[in-house]
C-alpha positions as CSV (number, residue, x, y, z in Angstrom):
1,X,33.0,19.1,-16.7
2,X,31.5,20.3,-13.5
3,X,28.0,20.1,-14.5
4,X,28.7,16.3,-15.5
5,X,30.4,15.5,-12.4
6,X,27.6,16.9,-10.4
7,X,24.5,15.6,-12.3
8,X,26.6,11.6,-11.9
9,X,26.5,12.8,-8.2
10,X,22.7,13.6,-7.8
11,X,22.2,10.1,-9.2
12,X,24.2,7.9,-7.0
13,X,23.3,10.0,-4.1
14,X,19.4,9.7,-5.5
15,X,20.4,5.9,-5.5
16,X,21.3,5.5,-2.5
17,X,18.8,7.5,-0.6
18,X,15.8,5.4,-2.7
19,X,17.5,1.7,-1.3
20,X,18.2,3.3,2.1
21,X,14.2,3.7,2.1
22,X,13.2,1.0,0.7
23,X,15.2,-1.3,2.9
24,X,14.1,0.7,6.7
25,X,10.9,1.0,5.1
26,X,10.1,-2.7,3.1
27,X,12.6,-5.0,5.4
28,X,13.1,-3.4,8.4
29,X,10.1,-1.3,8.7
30,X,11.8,0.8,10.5
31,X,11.6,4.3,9.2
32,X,13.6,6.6,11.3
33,X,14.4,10.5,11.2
34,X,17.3,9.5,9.6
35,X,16.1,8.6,6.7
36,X,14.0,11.9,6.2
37,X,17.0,14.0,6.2
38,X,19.0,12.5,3.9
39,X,15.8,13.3,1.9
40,X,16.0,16.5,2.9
41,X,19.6,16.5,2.0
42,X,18.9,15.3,-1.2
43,X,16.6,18.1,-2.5
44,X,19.4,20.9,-1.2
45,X,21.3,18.6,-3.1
46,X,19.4,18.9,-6.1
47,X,19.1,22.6,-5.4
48,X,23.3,23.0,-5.3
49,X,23.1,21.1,-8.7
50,X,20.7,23.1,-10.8
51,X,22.3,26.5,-9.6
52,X,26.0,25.6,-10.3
53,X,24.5,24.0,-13.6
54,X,22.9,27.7,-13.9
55,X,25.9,29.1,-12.6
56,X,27.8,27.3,-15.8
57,X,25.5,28.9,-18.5
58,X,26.5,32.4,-17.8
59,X,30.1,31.3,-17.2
60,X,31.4,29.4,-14.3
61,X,34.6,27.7,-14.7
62,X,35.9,30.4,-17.3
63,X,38.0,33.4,-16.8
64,X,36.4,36.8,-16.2
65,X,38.1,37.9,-19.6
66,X,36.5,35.2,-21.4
67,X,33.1,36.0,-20.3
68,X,33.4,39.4,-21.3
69,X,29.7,40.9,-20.6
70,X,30.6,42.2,-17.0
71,X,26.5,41.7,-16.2
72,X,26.6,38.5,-17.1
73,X,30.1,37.6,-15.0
74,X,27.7,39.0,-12.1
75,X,24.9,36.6,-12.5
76,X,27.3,33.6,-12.7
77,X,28.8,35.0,-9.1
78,X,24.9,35.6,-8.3
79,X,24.1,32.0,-9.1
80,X,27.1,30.0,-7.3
81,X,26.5,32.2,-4.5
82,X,23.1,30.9,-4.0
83,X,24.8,27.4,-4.9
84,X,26.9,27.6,-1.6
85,X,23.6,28.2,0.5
86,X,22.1,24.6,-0.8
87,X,25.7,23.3,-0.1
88,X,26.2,24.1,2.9
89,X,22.7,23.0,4.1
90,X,23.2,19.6,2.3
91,X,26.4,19.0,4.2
92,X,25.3,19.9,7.3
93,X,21.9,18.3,7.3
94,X,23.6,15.1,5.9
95,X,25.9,15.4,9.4
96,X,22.6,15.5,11.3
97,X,21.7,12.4,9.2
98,X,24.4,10.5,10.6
99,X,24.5,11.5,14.2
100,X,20.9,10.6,14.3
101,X,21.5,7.3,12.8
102,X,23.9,6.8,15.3
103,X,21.5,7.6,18.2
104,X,19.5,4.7,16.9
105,X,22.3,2.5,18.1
106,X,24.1,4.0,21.3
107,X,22.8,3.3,24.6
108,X,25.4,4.9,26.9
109,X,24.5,8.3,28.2
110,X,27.4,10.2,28.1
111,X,28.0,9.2,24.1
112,X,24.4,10.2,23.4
113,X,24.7,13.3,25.3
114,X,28.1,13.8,23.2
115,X,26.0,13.7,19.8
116,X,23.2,15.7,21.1
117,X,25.8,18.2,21.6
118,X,27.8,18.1,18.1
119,X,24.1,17.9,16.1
120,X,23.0,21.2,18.2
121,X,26.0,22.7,17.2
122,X,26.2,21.8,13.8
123,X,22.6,23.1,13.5
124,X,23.6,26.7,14.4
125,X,26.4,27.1,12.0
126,X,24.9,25.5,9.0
127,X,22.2,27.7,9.4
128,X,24.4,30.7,10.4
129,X,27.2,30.2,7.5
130,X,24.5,29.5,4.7
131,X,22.2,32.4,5.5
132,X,25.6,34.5,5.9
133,X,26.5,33.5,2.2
134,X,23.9,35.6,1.1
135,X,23.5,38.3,2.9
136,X,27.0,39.1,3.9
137,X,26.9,42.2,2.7
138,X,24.3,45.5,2.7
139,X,22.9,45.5,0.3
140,X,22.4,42.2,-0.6
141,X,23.1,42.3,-4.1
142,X,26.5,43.8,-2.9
143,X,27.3,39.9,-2.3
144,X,27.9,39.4,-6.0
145,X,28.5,42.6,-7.8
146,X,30.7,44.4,-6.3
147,X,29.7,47.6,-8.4
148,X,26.7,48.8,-6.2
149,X,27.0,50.6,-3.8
150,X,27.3,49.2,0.2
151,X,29.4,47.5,2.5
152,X,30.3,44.1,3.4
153,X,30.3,43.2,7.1
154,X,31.7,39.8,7.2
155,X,34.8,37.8,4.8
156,X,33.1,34.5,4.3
157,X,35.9,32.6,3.4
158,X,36.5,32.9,7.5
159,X,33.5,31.3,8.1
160,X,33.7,29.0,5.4
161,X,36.9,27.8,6.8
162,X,34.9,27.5,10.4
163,X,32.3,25.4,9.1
164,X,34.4,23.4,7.0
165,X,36.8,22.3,9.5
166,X,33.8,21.5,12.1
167,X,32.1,19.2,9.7
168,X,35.5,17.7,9.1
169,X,36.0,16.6,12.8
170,X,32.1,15.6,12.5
171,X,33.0,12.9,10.2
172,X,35.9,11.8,12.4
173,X,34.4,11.7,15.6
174,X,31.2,9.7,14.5
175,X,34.0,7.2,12.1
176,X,35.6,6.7,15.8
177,X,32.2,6.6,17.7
178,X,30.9,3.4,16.5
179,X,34.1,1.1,17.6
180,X,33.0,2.0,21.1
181,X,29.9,0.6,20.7
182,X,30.4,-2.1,18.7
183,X,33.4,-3.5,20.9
184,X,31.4,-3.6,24.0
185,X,28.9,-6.1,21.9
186,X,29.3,-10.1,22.9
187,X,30.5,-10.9,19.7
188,X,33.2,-12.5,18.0
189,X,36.5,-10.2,17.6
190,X,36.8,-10.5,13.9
191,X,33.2,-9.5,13.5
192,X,33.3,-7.0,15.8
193,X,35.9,-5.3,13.1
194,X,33.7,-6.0,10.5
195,X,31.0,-4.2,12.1
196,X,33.0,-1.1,13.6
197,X,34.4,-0.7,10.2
198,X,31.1,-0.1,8.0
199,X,29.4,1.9,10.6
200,X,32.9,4.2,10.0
201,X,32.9,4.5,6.2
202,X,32.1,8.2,7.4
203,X,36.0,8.5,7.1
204,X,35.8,9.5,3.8
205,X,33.6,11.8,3.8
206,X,36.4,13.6,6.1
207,X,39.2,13.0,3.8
208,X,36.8,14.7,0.8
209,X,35.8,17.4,3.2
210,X,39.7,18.8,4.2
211,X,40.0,18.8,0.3
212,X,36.8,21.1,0.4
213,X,38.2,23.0,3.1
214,X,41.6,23.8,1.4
215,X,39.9,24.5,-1.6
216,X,38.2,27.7,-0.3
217,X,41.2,29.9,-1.3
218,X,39.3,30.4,-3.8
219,X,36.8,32.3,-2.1
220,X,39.4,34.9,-2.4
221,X,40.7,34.8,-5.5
222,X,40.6,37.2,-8.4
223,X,39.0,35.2,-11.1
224,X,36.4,34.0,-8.4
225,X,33.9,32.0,-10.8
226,X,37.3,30.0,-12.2
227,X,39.4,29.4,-8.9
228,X,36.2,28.6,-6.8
229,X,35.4,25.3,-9.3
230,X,37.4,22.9,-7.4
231,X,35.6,23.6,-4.1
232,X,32.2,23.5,-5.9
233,X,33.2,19.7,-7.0
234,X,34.4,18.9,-3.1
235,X,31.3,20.2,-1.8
236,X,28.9,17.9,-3.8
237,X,31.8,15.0,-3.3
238,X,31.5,15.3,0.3
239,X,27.6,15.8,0.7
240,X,27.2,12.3,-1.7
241,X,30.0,10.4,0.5
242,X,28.4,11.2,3.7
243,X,25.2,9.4,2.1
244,X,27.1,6.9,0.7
245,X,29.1,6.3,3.9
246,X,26.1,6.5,6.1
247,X,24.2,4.4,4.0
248,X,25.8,1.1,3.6
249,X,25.2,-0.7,6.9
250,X,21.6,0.5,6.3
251,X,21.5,-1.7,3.2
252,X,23.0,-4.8,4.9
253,X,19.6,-6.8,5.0
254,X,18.9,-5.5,1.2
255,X,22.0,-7.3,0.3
256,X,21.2,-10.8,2.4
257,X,18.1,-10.4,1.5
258,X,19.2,-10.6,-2.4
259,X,22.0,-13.1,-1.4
260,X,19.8,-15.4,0.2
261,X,15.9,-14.9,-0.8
262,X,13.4,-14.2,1.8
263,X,13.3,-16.1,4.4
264,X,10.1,-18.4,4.7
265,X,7.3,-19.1,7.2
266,X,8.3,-15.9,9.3
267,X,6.2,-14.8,11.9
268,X,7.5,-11.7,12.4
269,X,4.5,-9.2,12.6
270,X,7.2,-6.1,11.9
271,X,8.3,-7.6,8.6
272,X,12.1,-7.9,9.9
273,X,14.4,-10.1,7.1
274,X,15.0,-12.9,9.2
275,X,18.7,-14.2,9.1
276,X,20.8,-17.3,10.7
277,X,22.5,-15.4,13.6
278,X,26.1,-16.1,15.9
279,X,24.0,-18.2,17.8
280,X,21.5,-19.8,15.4
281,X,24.6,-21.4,13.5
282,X,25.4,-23.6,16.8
283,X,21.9,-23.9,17.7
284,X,20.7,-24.7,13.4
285,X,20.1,-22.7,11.0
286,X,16.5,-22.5,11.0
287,X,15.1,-19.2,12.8
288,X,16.4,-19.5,16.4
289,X,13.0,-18.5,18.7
290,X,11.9,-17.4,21.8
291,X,9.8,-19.3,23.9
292,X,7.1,-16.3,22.7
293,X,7.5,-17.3,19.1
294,X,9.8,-14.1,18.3
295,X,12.9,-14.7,16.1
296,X,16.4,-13.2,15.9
297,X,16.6,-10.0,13.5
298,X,19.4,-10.0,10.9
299,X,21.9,-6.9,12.1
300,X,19.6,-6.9,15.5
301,X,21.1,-6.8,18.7
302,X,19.3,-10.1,20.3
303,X,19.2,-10.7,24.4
304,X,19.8,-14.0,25.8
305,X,18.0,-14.9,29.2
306,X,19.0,-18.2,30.7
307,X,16.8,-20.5,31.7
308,X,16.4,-23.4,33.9
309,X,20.4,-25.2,34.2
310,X,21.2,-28.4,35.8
311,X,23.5,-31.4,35.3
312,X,21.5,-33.0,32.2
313,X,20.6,-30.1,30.2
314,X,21.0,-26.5,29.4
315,X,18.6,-24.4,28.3
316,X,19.1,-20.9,26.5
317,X,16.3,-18.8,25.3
318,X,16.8,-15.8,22.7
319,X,14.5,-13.2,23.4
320,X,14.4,-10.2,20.0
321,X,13.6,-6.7,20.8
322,X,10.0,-6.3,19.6
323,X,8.2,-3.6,18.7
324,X,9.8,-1.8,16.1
325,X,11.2,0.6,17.7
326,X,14.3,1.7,15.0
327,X,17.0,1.6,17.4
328,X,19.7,-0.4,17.4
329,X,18.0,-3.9,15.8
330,X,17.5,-2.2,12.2
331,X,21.2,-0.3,12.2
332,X,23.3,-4.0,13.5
333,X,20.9,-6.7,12.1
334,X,22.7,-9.6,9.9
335,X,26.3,-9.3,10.8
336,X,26.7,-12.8,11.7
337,X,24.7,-12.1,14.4
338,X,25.1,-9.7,17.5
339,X,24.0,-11.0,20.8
340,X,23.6,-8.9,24.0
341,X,24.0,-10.9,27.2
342,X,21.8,-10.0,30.0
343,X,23.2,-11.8,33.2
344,X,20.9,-13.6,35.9
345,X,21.2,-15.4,38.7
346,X,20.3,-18.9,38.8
347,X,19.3,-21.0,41.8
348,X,19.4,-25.1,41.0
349,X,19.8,-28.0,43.1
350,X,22.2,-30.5,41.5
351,X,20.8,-34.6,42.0
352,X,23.2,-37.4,41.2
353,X,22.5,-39.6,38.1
354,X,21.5,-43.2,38.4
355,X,24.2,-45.9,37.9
């Protein structure tokens, strides 16, 4: 059963990671670091596969007695052992994949300093815990037959109770990040739900990853290659949700894009899926442009710059973020459109119509 739990994984997380690129790279144009570690994620997520599916051929998931050949009970503990190395770098590089996403987005120092912090972090221990999974003990080959000769300087389950409770609070704090950001957005209130709440799917990620966490009791069981199965299934579950979860407001503009056909005579010179916005459905719904011929991306963050205002008319002038640059126009672009005010001053003289 695990196998076939885990292969269904590597697809839908495959899946996912192919339209997350095809959308930054074919709509938005917009590649971003991102988007190369959930690649990254998915080979170690591939990797974690093939050696629990390796893992399963000498006996993984069946009691020691059942396995009988005491060599071959050892390279099943060999092979999951190297398993937990891919899945802890899978989990923890797909936690870099969302903070970094986020960066792409926040603006406000003290946040962005905040997820500097928590990526730096998480760097270290990923890298500490899964090189610790193998060598935790002297010599190496101590780690999974517990025959030769040695000792063991560290318990891992302590560490793998560390690490699993830090990516855990990673997950919550960047679910609760994004309603910061989004709320401060001059947008309406019900949208501004809409948008906080798929930029924090990452919640359930968390939820899978405290069922990872209490699962590691069997780290210390007897029958290790039996009791450690569930945790084996939470750890995959986990790495694909936080891909999943991180993924779906990057495939916003996929979906309008299907939902409404490409949009025609666009300018744009970066390729951006054009989309009515907030503003273009009082103003029409044809693309709403700037006086420099530049339209409104769909999920972009526009700026409005008034212009000349007097008694007779008023004038308003959306100005999009050119260039590219994969911040925050490709993550917000389509949700009935997101504008950011930028307040001026205006001097006018008012005259007096003619009677």
């Amino acid at each position: 059963m695990v196998n076939g739990v885990l292969w269904m994984e590597v697809v839908i997380f495959a899946v996912f990671v192919a339209l997350r690129l095809y959308t930054r790279h074919q709509i938005l144009n917009a590649v971003g670091i991102d988007d190369y570690l959930c690649c990254v994620a998915l080979v170690f997520h591939l990797l974690y596969t093939i050696f629990v599916t390796i893992a399963s051929a000498y006996g993984l998931g069946r009691l020691s007695a059942d396995v009988g050949n005491q060599s071959i009970y050892f390279e099943a503990v060999k092979y999951e052992i190297l398993s937990q190395f891919a899945g802890i770098m899978v989990i923890g590089v797909g936690k870099c994949a969302v903070g970094t996403f986020l960066l792409r987005i926040i603006r406000n120092k003290v946040q962005i300093a905040f997820i500097h912090v928590c990526l730096v972090i998480t760097v270290i221990i990923t890298l500490f815990a899964s090189i610790t999974a193998i060598v935790q003990c002297d010599p190496v080959e101590r780690s999974w037959n517990q025959t030769v000769p040695g000792t063991c300087w560290i318990d891992f389950s302590n560490i793998g109770y560390t690490v699993g409770s830090w990516f855990v609070a990673m997950d919550f704090a960047f679910a609760v990040l994004p309603w910061f950001v989004v709320w401060d957005l001059n947008m309406k209130h019900k949208e501004k739900i809409t948008v906080a709440c798929g930029l924090s799917l990452g919640i359930f990620a968390g939820i899978c990853g405290i069922i990872r966490t209490e699962a590691l009791s069997g780290l210390n069981a007897q029958e290790y290659i039996y009791d450690t199965v569930p945790m084996l299934i939470w750890s995959a579950t986990e790495s694909t949700a936080t891909i999943m979860c991180s993924s779906i407001p990057v495939l916003r503009p996929l979906y309008t894009r299907l939902k409404y056909g490409t949009s025609k005579g666009s300018s744009n010179e970066n390729s951006s899926y054009q989309l009515p916005m907030y503003a273009q459905r009082r103003f029409g719904r044809s693309g709403y442009s700037s006086k420099s011929g530049g339209k409104v991306d769909e999920f972009g963050i526009a700026s409005t710059d008034l212009g000349t205002v007097n008694e007779y008319q008023a004038q308003k002038t959306v100005i999009s973020h050119g260039g590219g640059n994969g911040s925050d126009e490709d993550i917000l672009r389509g949700a009935a459109g997101i504008e950011r005010t930028d307040e001026v001053t205006v001097t006018y003289e008012a005259f007096g119509r003619k009677r």
